[in-house]
FIMAR-581646 format. One record per residue (C-alpha): x, y, z; residue in three letters. Coordinates in pm, whole numbers, plus 50000, padded with zeros to 5 digits. Example, Ala and Ser with C-alpha at 12.3 -4.5 7.8 and 13.67 -1.06 7.14 Angstrom:
BEGIN
512304955050780ALA 513674989450714SER 
//
This chain:
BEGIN
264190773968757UNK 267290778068519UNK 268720810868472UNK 268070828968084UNK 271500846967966UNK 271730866867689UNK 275360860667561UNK 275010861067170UNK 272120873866967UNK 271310836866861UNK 270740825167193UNK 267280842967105UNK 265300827766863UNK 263930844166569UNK 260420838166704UNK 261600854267029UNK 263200884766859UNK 260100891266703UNK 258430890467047UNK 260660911967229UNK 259720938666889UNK 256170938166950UNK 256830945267309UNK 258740972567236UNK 257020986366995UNK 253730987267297UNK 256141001767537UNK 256941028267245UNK 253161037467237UNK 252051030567614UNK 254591037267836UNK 252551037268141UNK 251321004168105UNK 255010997068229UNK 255651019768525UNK 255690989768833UNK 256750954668603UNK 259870957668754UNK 258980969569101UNK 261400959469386UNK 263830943769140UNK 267130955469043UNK 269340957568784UNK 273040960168828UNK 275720976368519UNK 279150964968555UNK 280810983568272UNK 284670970468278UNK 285050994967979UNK 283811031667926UNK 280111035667774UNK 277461058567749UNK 274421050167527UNK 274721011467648UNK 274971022268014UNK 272371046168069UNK 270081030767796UNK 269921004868052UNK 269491023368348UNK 267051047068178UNK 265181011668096UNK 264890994968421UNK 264051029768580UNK 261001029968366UNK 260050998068432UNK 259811005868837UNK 263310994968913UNK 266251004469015UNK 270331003268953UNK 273040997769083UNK 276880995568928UNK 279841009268820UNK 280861027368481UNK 284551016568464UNK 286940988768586UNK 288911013668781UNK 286141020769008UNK 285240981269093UNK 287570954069297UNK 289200942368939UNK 291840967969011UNK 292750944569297UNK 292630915069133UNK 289330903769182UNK 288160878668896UNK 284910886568689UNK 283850852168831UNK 283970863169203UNK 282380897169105UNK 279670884468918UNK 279110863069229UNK 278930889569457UNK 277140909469255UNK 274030882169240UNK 273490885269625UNK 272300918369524UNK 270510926169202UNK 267900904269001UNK 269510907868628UNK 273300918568569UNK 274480940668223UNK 278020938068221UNK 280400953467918UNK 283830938567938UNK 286920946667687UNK 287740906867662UNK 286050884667417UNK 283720860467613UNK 284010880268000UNK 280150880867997UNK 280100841467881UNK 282470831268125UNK 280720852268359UNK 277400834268326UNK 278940803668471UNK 279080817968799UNK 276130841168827UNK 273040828968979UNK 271060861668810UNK 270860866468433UNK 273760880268243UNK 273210905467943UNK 276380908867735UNK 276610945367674UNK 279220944367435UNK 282520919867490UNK 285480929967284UNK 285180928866943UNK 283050900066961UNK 279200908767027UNK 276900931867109UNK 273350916667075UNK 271330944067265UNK 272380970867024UNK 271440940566799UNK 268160942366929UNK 268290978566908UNK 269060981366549UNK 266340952666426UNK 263470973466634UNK 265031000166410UNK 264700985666088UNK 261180969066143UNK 259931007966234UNK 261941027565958UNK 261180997965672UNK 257980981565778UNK 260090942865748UNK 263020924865862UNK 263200906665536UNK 263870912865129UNK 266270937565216UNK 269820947065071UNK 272060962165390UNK 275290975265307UNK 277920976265638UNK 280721004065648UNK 283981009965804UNK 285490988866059UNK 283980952566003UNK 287080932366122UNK 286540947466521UNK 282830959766506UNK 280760937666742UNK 277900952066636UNK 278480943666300UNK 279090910166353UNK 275880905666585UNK 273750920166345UNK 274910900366011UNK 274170869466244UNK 271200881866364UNK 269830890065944UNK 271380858065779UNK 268370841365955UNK 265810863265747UNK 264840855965413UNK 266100878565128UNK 268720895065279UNK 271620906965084UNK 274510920965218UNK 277080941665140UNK 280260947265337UNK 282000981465228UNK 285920986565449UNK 289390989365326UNK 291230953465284UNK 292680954765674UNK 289160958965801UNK 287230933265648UNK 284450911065765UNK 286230883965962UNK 286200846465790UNK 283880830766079UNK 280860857665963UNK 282090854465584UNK 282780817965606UNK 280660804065902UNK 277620825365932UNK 277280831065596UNK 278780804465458UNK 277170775665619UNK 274040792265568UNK 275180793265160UNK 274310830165187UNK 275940851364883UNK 277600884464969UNK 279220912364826UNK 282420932764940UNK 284240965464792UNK 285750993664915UNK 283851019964713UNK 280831033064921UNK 279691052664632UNK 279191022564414UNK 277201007364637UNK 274811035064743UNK 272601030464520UNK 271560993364562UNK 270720999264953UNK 267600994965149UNK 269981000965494UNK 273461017465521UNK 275211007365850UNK 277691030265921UNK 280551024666213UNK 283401046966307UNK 286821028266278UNK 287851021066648UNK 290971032066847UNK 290661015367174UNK 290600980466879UNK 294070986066745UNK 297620978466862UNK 299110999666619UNK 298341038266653UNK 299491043866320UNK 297501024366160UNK 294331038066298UNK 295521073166204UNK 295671056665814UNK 292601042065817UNK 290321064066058UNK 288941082665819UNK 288701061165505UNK 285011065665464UNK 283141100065567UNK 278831099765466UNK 277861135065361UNK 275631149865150UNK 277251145064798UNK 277291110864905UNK 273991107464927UNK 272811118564600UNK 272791081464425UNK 270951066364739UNK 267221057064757UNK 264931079964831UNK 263891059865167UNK 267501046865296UNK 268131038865633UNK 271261054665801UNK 272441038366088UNK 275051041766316UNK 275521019366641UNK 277451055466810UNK 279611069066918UNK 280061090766606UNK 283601103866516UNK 284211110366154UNK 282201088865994UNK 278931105965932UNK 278951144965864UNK 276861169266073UNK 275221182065789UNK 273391143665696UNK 271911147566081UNK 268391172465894UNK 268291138965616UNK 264791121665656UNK 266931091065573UNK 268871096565879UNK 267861072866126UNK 270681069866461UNK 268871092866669UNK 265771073866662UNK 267871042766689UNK 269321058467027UNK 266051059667120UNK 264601024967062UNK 267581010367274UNK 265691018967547UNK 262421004567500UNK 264060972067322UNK 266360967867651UNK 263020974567865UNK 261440944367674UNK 264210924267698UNK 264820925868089UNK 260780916268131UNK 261620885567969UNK 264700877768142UNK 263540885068457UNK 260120862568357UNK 258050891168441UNK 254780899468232UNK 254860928968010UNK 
//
């Protein structure tokens, strides 16, 4: 039986996606129909690069499924510091877990990774490139905070040129019907030309970009909000210009709709004021949680297991 990788969010269909929702969504409301699915298997996290949410959202996930984990949270703590190549540790690491989630600072790691596993490989987040479990994540999010994946206008902030999440989730909404976007950064962070001009341009989806947040609060079903990213930049001083370009607070908020969804893929910085936390329309703690139910649905299917 071939192997099932999860490299890029379109490697799911939208059929599937929808699948892996309604699963999660059960797991959401009966846990303990879930205990033992993934009895005796386990799940390995290599984590080349630091993480929290990702990480443990996986761990917490297979842990509730039965499982169990084993890994590392950083590079320095695994054979790469010797030299070893992510081929001949993904290889190694196959003689002793079931599925592999492994978060690598290099664009494509996981894909070139999957060539030599004989387990399934989730990409936890490569680079700047993509992210498709927080993907995953932020749909389940949606379809609970809006009732619909479709007809919606979704307005992304901050750092669009490095933010894999970003990119994973435009591709991941150009394949609903009625989405408009809107992509809100400062001219050195914009929405790269292979989401402006291949996803969405081979798709002939319109879309909208400006650097005013405040003009385009009021047209928004969903506000994605990301934090402008250090470890992405070769230049410090540039990130000190730009790292705080746009900051959500309260005042902010005044134009928005009444039932706007906030998200934010975390970790937080600047970006999002304490105060916006108590807003009903505040939805990235309720996104944290829904990682782990979405990742506990996706792993069943990986893994072929019934859930």
């Amino acid at each position: 039986m071939s192997v099932r990788n999860l490299i890029d969010i379109v490697d799911l269909t939208v059929e599937e996606i929808d699948g892996l929702i309604a699963t999660a969504g059960d797991m959401i409301d009966h846990p303990e129909k879930y205990t033992e699915v993934c009895k005796n298997k386990q799940l390995a996290t290599l984590f080349f690069e630091p993480s929290t949410r990702t990480r443990l959202s996986f761990e917490s996930a297979m842990l509730a499924l039965g499982g169990t984990v084993l890994g590392f949270s950083e590079a320095s703590s695994s054979s790469a510091t010797k030299g070893e190549t992510v081929g001949d540790t993904v290889r190694t690491v196959s003689c002793y877990a079931d599925i592999i989630a492994m978060r690598h600072p290099k664009e494509g790691a996981p894909y070139a990774a999957a060539q030599f596993a004989t387990v399934p490989i989730i990409n936890a987040g490569d680079g700047g490139h993509n992210h498709p479990t927080q993907t995953l994540t932020d749909l389940l999010t949606i379809q609970r905070e809006k009732g619909r994946l479709d007809n919606l206008t979704v307005g992304f902030c901050g750092d669009l040129k490095f933010g894999r999440t970003v990119h994973s989730l435009v591709n991941a909404l150009a394949r609903q019907t009625g989405i408009r976007f809107v992509f809100i950064s400062p001219e050195e962070l914009k929405m790269p030309s292979y989401i402006t001009e291949g996803t969405l341009g081979r798709a002939g989806l319109a879309y909208e970009e400006t650097a005013s947040l405040e003009e385009a609060m009021p047209e928004l079903d969903v506000l994605y909000m990301t934090r402008v990213q250090r470890e992405r930049f070769f230049n410090e001083a540039d990130y000190i210009r730009l790292k705080d370009t746009y900051v959500l607070d309260m005042p902010k908020l005044a134009d928005a709709k009444s039932d706007l969804c906030i998200l934010h893929p975390l970790p937080r910085v600047n970006e999002i004021h304490v105060k916006v936390d108590s807003d009903p329309r505040a939805c990235y703690w309720n996104q944290v949680k829904n990682g782990k139910f979405i990742r506990m649905a996706l792993i069943c299917k990986l893994l072929g297991l019934d859930a």
